[in-house]
Each structure stands twice: as C-alpha cells, then as structure tokens.
C-alpha positions as CSV (number, residue, x, y, z in Angstrom):
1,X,0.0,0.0,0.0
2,X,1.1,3.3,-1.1
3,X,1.4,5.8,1.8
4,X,-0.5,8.8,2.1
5,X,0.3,11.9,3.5
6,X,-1.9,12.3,6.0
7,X,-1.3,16.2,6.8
8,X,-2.0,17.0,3.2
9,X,-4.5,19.6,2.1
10,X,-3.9,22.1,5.3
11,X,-5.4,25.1,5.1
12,X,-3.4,27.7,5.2
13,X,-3.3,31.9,6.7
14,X,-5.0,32.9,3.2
15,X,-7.6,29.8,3.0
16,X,-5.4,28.3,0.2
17,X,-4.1,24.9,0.2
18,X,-1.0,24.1,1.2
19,X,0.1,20.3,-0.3
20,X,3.3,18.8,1.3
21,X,4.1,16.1,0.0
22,X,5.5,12.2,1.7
23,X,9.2,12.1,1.6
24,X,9.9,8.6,0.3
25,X,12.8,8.4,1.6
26,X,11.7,8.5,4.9
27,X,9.8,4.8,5.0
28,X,13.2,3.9,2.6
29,X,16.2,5.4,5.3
30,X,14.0,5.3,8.3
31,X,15.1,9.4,8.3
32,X,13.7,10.5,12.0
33,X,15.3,13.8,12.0
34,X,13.2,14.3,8.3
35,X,9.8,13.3,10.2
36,X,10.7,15.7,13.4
37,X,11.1,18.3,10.7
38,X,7.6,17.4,9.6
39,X,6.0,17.8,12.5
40,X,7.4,20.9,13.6
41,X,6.6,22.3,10.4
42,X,2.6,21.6,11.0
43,X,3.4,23.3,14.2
44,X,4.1,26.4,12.7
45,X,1.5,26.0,10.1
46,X,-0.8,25.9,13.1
47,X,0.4,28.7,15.0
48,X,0.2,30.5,11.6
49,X,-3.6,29.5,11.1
50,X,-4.9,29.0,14.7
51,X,-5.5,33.1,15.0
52,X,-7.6,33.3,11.8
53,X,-10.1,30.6,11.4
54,X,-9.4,28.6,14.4
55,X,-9.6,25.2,12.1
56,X,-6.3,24.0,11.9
57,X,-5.5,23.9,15.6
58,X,-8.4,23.5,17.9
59,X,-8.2,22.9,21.8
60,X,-10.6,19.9,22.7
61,X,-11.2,19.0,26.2
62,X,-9.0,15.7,27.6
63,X,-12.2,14.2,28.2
64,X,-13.7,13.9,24.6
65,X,-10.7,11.9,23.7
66,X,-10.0,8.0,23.1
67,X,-6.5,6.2,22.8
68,X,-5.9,4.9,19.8
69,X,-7.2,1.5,18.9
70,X,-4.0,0.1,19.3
71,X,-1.1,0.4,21.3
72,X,2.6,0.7,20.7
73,X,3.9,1.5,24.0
74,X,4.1,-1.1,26.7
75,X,4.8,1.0,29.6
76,X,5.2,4.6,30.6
77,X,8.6,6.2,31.3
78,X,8.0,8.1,34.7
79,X,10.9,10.2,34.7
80,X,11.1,11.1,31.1
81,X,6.7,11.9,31.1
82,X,7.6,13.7,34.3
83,X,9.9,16.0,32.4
84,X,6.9,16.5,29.9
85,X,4.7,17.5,32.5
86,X,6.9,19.9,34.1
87,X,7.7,21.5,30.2
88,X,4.3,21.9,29.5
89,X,3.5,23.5,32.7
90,X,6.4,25.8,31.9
91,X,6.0,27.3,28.6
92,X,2.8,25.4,27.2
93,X,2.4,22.6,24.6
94,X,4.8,23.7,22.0
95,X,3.1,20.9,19.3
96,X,-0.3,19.8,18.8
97,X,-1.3,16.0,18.8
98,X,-3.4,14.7,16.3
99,X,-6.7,13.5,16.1
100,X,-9.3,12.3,14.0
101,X,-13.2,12.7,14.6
102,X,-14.0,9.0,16.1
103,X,-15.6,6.7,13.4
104,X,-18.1,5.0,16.3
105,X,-19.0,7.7,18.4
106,X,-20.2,11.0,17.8
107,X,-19.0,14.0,19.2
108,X,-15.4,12.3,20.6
109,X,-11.8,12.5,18.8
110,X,-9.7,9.2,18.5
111,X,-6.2,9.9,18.7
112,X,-3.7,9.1,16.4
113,X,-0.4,10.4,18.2
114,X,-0.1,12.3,20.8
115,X,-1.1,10.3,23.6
116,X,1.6,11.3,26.2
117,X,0.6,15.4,25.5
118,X,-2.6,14.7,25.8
119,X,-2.6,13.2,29.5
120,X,-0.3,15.8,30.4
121,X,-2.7,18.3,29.7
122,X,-5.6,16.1,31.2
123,X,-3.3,15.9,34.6
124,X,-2.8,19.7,34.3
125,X,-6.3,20.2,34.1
126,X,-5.8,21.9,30.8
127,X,-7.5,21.2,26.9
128,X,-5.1,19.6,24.8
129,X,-4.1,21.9,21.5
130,X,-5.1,19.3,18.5
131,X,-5.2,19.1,15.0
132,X,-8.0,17.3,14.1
133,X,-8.3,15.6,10.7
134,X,-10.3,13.2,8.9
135,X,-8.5,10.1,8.1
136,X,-8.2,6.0,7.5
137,X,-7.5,3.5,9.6
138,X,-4.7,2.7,7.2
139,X,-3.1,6.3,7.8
140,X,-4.1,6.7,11.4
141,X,-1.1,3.6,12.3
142,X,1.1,4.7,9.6
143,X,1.3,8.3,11.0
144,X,1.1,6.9,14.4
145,X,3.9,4.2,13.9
146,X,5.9,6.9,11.7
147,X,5.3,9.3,15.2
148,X,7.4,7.2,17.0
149,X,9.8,5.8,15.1
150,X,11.4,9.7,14.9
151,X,11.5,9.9,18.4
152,X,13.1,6.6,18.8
153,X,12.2,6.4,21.8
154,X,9.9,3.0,21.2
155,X,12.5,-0.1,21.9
156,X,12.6,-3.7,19.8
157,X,9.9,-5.5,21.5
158,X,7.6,-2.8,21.6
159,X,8.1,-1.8,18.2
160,X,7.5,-5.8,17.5
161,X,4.4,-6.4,19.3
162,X,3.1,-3.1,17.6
163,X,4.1,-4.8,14.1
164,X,2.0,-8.1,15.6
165,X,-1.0,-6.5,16.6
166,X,-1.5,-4.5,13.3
167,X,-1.2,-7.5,11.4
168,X,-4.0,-9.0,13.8
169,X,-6.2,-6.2,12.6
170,X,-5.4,-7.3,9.1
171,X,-2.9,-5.0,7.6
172,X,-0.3,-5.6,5.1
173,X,3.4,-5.8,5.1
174,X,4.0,-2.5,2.7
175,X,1.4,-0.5,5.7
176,X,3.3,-2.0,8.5
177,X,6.7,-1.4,6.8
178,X,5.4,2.5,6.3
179,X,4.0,2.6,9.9
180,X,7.4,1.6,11.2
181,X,9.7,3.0,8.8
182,X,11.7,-0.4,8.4
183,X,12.3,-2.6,4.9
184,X,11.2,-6.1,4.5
185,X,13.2,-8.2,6.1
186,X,13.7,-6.0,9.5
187,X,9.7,-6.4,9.9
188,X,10.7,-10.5,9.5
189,X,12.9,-10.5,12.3
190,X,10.2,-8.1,14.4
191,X,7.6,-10.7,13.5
192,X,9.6,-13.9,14.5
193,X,10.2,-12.7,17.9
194,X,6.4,-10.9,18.0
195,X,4.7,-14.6,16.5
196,X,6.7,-16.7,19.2
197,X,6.8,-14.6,22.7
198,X,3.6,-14.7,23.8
199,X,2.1,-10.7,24.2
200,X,1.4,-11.7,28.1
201,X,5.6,-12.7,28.6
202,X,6.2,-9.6,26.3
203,X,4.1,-7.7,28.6
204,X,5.5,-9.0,32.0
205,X,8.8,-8.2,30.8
206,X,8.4,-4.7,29.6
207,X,9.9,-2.7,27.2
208,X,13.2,-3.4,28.0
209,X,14.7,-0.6,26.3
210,X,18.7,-1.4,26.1
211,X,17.8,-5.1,24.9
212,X,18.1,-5.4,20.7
213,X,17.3,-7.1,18.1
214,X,19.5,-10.1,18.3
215,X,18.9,-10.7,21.7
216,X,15.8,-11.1,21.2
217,X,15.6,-13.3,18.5
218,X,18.0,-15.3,20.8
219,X,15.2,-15.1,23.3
220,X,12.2,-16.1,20.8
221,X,14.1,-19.6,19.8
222,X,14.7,-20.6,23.2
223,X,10.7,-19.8,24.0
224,X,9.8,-22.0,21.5
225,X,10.4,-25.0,23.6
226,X,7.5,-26.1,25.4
227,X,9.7,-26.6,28.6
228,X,11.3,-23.5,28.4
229,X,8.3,-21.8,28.0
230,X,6.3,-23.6,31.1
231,X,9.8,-22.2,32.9
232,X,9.6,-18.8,31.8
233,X,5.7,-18.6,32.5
234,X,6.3,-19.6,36.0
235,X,9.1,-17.0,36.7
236,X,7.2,-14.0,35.5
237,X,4.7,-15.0,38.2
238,X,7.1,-14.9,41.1
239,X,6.8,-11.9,43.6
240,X,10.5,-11.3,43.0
241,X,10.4,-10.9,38.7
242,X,8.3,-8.2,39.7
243,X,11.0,-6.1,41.7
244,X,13.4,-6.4,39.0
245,X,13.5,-3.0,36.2
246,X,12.5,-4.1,32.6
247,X,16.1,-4.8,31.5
248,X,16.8,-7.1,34.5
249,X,13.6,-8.8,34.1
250,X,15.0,-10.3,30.5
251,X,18.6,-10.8,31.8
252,X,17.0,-12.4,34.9
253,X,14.8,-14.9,32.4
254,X,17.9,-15.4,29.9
255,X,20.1,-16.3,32.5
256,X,17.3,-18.8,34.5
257,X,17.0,-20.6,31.0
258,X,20.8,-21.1,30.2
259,X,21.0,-22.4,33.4
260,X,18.0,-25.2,32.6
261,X,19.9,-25.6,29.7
262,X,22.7,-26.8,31.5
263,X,23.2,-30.7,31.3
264,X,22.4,-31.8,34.6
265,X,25.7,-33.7,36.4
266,X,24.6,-36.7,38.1
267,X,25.9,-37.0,41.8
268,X,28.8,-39.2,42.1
269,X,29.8,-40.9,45.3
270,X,33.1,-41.7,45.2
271,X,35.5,-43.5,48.1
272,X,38.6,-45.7,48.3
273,X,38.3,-48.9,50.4
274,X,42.3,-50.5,51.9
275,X,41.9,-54.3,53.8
276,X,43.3,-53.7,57.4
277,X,46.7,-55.4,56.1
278,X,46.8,-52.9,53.3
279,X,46.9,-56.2,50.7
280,X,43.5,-54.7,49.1
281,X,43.1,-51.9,47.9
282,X,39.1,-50.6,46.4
283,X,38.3,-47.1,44.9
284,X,34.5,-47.0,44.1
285,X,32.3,-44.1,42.6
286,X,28.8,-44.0,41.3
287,X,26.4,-41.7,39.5
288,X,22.9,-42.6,39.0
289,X,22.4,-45.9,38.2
290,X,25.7,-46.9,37.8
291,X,28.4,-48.2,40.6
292,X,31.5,-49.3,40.3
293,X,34.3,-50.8,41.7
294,X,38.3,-51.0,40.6
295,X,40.1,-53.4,42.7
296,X,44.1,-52.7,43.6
297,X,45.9,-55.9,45.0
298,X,48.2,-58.8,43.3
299,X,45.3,-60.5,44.4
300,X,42.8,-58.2,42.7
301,X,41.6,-61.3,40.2
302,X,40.7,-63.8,43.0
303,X,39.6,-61.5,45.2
304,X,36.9,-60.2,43.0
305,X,35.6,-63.8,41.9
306,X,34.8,-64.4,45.6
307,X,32.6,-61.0,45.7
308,X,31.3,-62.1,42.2
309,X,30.4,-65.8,43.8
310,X,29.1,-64.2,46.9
311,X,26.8,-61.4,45.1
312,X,23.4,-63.3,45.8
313,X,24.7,-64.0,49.8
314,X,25.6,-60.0,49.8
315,X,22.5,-59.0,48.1
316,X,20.3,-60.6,50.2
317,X,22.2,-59.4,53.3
318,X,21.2,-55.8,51.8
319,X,17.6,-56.5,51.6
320,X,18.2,-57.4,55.2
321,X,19.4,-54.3,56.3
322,X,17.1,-52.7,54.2
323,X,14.1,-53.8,55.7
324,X,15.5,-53.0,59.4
325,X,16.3,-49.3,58.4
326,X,12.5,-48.8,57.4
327,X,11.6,-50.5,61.1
C-alpha cells in the first residue's frame, strides 16, 4: 500500500491549500530527523492559522478523547513523562497532537499520536491543543507508527508487538513497513520474535529498552520449547520478577533458562576402600544408576571372583538391612 500523506490539504493563513508532500525516503532510510522536521513544520503552520479561522489547531477537552485502537507502547517512562509534565507546565504545549473525529461515536476524537501530550494536559487540568483531521484506519497507524519511530524512543519488542497486533487487525506488510519505517526483512525479524513470545511474557517483561534485536531473536528460539516456555511462564509470576526494572527482568529470564539448559551432572559418590593389612586396595564411585568398583591388589583377580560368587549371599544381606532401616 502506497502511503499517504496524512497532513495534506492544510489550510493555510490565506484559505489556500497548502500540499506537502511524503518524503519517500523517509519509509526507505527510516530518516527520524526528516519526520521531526515534519511535524514541527505543522506546528508552525498551526500557529500560523490558529488566530484566523481557528480550524487547523483547535483545543478539545482531555475528556472527549479516546487512545488509539491500538497500542505501541508497553509501559510509561515516569521520569522522562515527568519532564513533559513539568515542560508543558512551563512554557505550554509547543506541538499539537493529532486527532481524527471517532468513526463509532459522535462527538469524541480518537487519537492518532499524541497520547503522552494529551494526559499531560488532562493531569494539568488543561485542553489539549489538537489538529483534528479526517482520516483512514490505514493512515491513522502509519502516521502513528511513523510518530514514534522519529522519536526513537519505542525499543525492539515494543516496536514488534506493535508490528503483531497490526497485522492481527489485518494489515499488510507494505502499511506496516510504512507505519514503522523499516524494509522487508527488519519487519521479519520483528515478527519472528512478535509470532513466538507470547504478548502476556512480552508484557511482564516490559519494554526493556537497552535489549536489541539479536537478543531477542535469541530469546524467541529458546521460547519455543515447550519446557522453556512452562519455565519462563512460571518465573514471570514470582513476587520477585516483579521487583526487577524491565532490563533485569530479560537478563533475569535469559540467565534462568541457560541455566535449565545446562546438562544436569549426576551425583557421584566416590571412596577408596584399603583391607586392614593394606593387601586390598578398592576405589568405588557411582552416578545414577551406575556403581562401580576398581580393585588394587596382586590379588585383585581372586579376590573379585569371591565378591562375584558371593553377590546373591551380599545382596540378600542388603535387603536385610534394608528392611530394618525402614523399622
């Protein structure tokens, strides 16, 4: 699917219209600093406008507004939304979000990007400056998706289980390679590790925003095992995964299943046996199943045919014993 440019056709200071154009090479390079460029362009367009017909930029009330209908972030940075707060508080909202009227319910907005302005404004008890255009479903996630991807600030997994759930709603490749801003294969490897860890381990885990690609993929393969999996379902649940930070959580997990991995070393009894004259010497170990015995002696031969003719006398001299350690 082609993409669209979703800010096209905005009206301008003299009622003209202004067309900007897509920048292919943005979905091509993955340019962020060309779509920041973008949007603080339709800022100024819509401080330009906002005085004379008060359409372009329009300040809706935080209540009248629903999330998108679907999500791309897993968790909230509290420090970094903190510093939003405190910026908007300071010297307003420097950028409106947008928003398109809601195709289900009259009267409300949906929003397409934005979402961290807009509950800033809601906690400040303030209406949210908004441009509010009419578009598809198709180019409300690619200009959400695109949002993000310039801040980078959206890690692998969450960009992944944002690929996963748009192609639950049924969208192609080409929209979800435009929503992203990545090529073919890149969306491959987000899918791989998106179709394999379940969305409730994703979730558990969090964002973890200094783990990559690779490790991930690491982390998707191992999943796959049905054992692995039961292991890694019963750790999230455990009062102490949920102390850990996001990143710990996955180093926690990764280093819990190397360790299952481990082949498991049997315990080994081993000993040494010497006759009170020192004529015999016996070293013995066992693991499992398995015992055995090495005799030392010039005798060695002779001496272990009498324990080999005398095995039934011995054995049943250890059922004996046996049965009076369970009295």
């Amino acid at each position: 699917m082609a993409r669209r440019d979703v800010f096209a056709n905005i009206t301008g200071p003299q009622g003209d219209t202004s067309e900007r154009k897509a920048k292919p090479s943005y979905v091509a390079k993955g340019a962020s600093r060309s779509m920041i460029s973008s949007l603080n362009e339709l800022a100024e367009k819509a401080a330009l406008a906002e005085n004379l017909s008060g359409e372009l930029v329009v300040e809706l009330d935080t209540a009248d507004l629903d999330t998108s209908f679907v999500s791309d972030r897993m968790s909230e940075d509290d420090a970094a939304y903190a510093e939003l707060v405190e910026a908007i508080r300071e010297r307003g909202q420097d950028s409106p979000i947008l928003v398109r009227p809601h195709p289900s319910a009259d009267g409300r907005y949906q929003i397409v990007f934005g979402h961290r302005r807009a509950r800033a404004a809601k906690d400040l008890g303030r209406k949210v400056r908004a441009v509010v255009k009419e578009i598809s479903d198709a180019d409300h996630v690619i200009a959400q998706g695109q949002e993000n991807s310039a801040r980078q600030n959206l890690s692998f997994i969450e960009r992944s289980m944002f690929a996963q759930r748009l192609s639950d709603l049924g969208y192609d490749k080409p929209t979800i390679q435009a929503a992203l801003a990545v090529d073919a294969p890149m969306l491959t490897r987000m899918l791989s590790v998106s179709g394999r860890v379940p969305e409730a381990i994703a979730t558990r885990i969090g964002p973890a925003k200094s783990i990559g690609r690779d490790r991930w993929i690491d982390f998707a393969q191992k999943i796959e095992k049905p054992s692995t999996k039961a292991l890694v379902g019963k750790l999230v649940d455990e009062e102490k995964f949920g102390t850990l930070e996001s990143d710990a959580r996955f180093e926690f997990l990764m280093a819990e299943i190397s360790k299952a991995d481990r082949p498991q070393k049997q315990p080994r009894n081993t000993g040494e046996w010497r006759a009170g004259d020192a004529s015999v010497r016996a070293e013995f170990k066992g693991a499992g199943k398995s015992y055995s015995i090495a005799l030392k002696s010039d005798q060695a031969a002779k001496f272990g045919r009498f324990i080999t003719d005398n095995l039934e006398r011995l054995h049943q001299e250890f059922l004996s014993s046996t049965k009076t350690d369970e009295r």
